[in-house]
Residue frames as qw, qx, qy, qz and C-alpha x, y, z in Angstrom:
[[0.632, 0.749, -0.191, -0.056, 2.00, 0.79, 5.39],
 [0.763, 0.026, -0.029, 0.645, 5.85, -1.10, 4.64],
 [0.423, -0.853, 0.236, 0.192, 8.29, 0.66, 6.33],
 [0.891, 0.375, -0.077, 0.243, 11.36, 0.06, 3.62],
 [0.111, 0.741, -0.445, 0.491, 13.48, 1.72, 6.32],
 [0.826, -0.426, 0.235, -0.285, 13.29, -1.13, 8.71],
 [0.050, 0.720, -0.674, -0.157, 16.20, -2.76, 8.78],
 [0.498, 0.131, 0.858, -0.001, 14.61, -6.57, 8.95],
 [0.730, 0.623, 0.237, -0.149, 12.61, -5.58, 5.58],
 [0.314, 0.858, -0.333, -0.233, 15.65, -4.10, 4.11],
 [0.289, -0.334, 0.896, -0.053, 17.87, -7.26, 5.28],
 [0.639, 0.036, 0.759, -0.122, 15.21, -9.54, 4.04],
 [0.689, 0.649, 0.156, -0.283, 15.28, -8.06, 0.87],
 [0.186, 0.642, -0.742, -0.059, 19.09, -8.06, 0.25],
 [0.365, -0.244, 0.897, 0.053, 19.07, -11.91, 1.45],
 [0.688, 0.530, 0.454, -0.201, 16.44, -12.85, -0.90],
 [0.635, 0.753, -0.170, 0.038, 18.35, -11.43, -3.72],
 [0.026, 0.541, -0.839, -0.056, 21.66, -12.56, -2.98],
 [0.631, -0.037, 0.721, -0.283, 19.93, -15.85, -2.99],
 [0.165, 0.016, 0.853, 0.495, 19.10, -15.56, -6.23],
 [0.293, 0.675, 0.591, -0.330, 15.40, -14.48, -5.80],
 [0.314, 0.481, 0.541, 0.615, 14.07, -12.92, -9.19],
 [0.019, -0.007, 0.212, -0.977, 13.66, -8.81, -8.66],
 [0.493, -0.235, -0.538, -0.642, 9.85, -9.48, -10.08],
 [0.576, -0.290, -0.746, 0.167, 9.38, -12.02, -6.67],
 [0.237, -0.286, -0.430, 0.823, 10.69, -9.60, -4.23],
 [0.006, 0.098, 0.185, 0.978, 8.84, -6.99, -5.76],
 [0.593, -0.333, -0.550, -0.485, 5.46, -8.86, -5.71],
 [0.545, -0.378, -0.745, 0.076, 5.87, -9.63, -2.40],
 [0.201, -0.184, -0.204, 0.940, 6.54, -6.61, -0.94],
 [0.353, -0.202, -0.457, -0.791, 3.47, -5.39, -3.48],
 [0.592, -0.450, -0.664, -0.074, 1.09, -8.44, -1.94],
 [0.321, -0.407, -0.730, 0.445, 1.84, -7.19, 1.58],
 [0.069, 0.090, -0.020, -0.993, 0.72, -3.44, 0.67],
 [0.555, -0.274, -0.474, -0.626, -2.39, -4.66, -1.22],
 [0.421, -0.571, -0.700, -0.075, -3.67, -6.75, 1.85],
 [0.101, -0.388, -0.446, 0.800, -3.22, -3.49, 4.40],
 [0.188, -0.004, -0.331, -0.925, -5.28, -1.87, 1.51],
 [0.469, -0.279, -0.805, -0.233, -7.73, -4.37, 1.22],
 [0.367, -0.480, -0.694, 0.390, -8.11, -3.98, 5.09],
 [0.055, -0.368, -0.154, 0.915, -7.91, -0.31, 5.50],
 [0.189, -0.116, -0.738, -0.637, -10.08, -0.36, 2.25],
 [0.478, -0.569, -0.662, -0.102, -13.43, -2.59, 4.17],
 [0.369, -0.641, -0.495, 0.456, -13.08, -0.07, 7.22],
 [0.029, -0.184, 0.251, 0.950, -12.76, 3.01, 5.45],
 [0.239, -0.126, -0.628, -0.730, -16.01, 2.08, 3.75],
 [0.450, -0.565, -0.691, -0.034, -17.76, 0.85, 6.33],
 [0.372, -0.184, -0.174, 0.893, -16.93, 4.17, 8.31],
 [0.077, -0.149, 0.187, 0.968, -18.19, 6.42, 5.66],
 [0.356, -0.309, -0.619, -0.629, -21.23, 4.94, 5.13],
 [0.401, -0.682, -0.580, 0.196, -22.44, 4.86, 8.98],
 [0.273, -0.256, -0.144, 0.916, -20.80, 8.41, 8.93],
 [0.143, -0.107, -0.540, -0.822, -23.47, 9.10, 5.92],
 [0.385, -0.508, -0.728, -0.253, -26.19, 8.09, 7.69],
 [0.270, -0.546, -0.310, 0.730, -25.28, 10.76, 10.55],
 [0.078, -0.431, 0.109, 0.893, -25.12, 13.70, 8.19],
 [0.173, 0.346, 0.791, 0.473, -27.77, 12.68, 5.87],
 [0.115, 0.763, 0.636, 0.014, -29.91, 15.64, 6.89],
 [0.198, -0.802, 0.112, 0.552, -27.15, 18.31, 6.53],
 [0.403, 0.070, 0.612, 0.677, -26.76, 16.84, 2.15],
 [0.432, 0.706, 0.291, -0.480, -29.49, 19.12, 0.49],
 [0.735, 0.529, -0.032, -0.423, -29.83, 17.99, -2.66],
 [0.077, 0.659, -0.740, 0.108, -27.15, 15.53, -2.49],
 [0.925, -0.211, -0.267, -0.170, -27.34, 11.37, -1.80],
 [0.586, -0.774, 0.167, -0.170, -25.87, 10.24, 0.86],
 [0.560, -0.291, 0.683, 0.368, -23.67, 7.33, -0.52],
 [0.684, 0.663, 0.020, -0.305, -22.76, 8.55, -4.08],
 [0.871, -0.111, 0.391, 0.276, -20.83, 5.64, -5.61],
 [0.511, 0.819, -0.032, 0.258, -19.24, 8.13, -7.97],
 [0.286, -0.862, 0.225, -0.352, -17.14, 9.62, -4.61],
 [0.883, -0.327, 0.294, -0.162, -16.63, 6.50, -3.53],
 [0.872, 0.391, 0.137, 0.261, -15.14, 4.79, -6.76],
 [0.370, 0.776, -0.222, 0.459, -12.86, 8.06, -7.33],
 [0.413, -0.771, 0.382, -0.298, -11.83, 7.75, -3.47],
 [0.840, -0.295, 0.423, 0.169, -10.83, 3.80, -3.38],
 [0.568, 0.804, 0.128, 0.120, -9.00, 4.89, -7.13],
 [0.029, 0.901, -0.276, 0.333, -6.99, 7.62, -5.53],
 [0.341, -0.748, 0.490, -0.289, -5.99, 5.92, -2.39],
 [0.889, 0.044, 0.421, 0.174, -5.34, 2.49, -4.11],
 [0.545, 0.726, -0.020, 0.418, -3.17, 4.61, -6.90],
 [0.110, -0.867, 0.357, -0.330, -1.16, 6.45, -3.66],
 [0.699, -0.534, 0.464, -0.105, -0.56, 3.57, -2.27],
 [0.834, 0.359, 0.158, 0.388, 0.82, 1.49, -5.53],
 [0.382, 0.807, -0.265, 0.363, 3.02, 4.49, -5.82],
 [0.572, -0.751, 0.131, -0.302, 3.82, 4.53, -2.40],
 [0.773, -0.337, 0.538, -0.010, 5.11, 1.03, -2.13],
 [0.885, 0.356, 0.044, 0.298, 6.56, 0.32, -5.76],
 [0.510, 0.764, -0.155, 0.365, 8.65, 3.19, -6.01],
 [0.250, -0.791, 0.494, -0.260, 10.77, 2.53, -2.50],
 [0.901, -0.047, 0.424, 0.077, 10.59, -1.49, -3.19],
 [0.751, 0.656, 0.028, 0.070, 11.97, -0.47, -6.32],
 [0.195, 0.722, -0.589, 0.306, 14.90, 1.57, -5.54],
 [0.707, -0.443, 0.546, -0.084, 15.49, -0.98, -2.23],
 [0.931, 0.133, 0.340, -0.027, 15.82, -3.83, -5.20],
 [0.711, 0.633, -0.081, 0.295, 18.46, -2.12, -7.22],
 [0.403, -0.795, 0.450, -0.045, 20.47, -1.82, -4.08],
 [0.560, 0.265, -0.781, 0.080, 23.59, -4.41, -4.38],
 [0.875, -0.369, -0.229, -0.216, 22.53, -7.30, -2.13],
 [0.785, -0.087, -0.348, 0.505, 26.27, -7.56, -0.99],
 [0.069, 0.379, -0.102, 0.917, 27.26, -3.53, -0.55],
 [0.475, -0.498, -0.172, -0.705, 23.69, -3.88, 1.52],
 [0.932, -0.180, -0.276, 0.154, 24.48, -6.86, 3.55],
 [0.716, -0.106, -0.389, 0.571, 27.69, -5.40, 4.94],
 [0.019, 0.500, -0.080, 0.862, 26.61, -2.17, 5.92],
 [0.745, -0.225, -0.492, -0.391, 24.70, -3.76, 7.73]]
């Protein structure tokens, strides 16, 4: 997951906006790099749980092993924690002044 306490993310977001970069840009990229650890953590998470399901398939009693209800409400949740996750510290980083940030630096 973005680290918005790293001081090269935080730096590359203050030079981007003092540059002029639009708050929407920064935001989206910062966004884009969250969705593709999802995406990744996403395909191995799933592919996990379903060779984990095929271990414990004789300990479900009355239960299917891969019920795409569980599933759907799990990539949901942990694709909703992570949008929160990563807007609401990209957010406050972007309404930092870009100069005040830059010389604290």
């Amino acid at each position: 997951m973005l680290e918005l306490h790293e001081p090269s993310l935080i730096g590359e977001i203050d030079v981007r906006m003092a540059l002029g970069a639009q708050l929407r840009s920064v935001l989206w990229m910062i966004l884009r790099e969250s969705v593709i650890l999802l995406g990744i953590g996403l395909g191995l998470g799933l592919s996990l749980a379903i060779a984990a399901t095929r271990g414990i398939r004789n300990q479900l009693f009355g239960l299917s092993a891969i019920d795409p209800a569980t599933f759907a409400t799990a990539i949901v949740a942990v694709s909703g924690m992570v949008a929160l996750a990563t807007w609401i510290p990209a957010r406050r980083a972007t309404r930092v002044d870009p100069v005040v940030a830059l010389r604290f630096e």
